[in-house]
LUMPANU-352555 format. One record per residue (C-alpha): residue in three letters; y, z negated, x negated. Coordinates in steps of 0.05 Angstrom, whole numbers, padded with zeros to 5 digits, always signed. Example, Ala and Ser with C-alpha at 12.3 -4.5 7.8 and 13.67 -1.06 7.14 Angstrom:
% residues 2
ALA-00090-00156-00246 SER-00021-00143-00273 
% end
This chain:
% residues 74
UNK+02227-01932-01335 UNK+02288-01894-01346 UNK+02332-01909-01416 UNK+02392-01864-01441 UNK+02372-01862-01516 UNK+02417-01845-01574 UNK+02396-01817-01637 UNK+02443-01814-01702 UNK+02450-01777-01761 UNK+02380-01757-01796 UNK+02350-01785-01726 UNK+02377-01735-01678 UNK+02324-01687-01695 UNK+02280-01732-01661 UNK+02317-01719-01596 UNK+02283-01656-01556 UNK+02227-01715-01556 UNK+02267-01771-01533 UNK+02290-01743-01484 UNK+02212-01735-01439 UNK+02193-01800-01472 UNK+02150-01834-01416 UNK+02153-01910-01413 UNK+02115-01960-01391 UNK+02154-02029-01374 UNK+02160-02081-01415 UNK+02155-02035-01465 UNK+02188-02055-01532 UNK+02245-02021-01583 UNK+02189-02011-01634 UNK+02136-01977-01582 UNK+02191-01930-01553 UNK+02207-01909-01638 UNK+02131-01891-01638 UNK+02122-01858-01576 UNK+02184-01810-01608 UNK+02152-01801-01674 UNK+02198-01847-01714 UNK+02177-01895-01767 UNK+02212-01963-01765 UNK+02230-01959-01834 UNK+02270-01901-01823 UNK+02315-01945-01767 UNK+02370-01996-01803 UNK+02403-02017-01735 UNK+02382-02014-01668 UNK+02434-02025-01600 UNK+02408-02043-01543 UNK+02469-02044-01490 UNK+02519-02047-01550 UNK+02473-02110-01582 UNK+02443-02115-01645 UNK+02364-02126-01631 UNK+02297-02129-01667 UNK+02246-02079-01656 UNK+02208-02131-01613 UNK+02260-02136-01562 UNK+02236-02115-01496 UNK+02266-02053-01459 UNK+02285-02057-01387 UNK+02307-02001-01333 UNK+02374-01968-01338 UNK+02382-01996-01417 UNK+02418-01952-01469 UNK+02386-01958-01537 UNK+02423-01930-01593 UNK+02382-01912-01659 UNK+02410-01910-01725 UNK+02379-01896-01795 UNK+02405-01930-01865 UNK+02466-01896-01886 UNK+02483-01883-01962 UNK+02534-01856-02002 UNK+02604-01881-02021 
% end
């Protein structure tokens, strides 16, 4: 299955992995943030095609998932 992933702030260093991430289908937003070596509790919102979804949701071919981690400041 082939997914254009994006990865921000603290999370792009996670990208040289992302990017050879094999998939299996029906694979799901929380099983593609382990296969990269990401821990769910670092992710505050995840996009799937530019909507908000839970880590259960299930991926499909030719999805962009976009990956973002709690923000702080002020």
């Amino acid at each position: 299955m082939k997914l254009e992933i994006k990865l921000f702030a603290s999370l792009q260093k996670f990208m040289p992995k992302a990017e050879k991430v094999e998939l299996d289908d029906h694979c799901t937003v929380k099983e593609l943030l382990e296969k990269i070596g990401i821990n769910s509790s670092e992710v505050a919102i995840t996009l799937v095609n530019g909507r908000h979804v839970k880590l259960d949701k299930t991926l499909h071919d030719g999805e962009t998932i976009a990956i973002f981690p709690p923000i702080a400041g002020g």
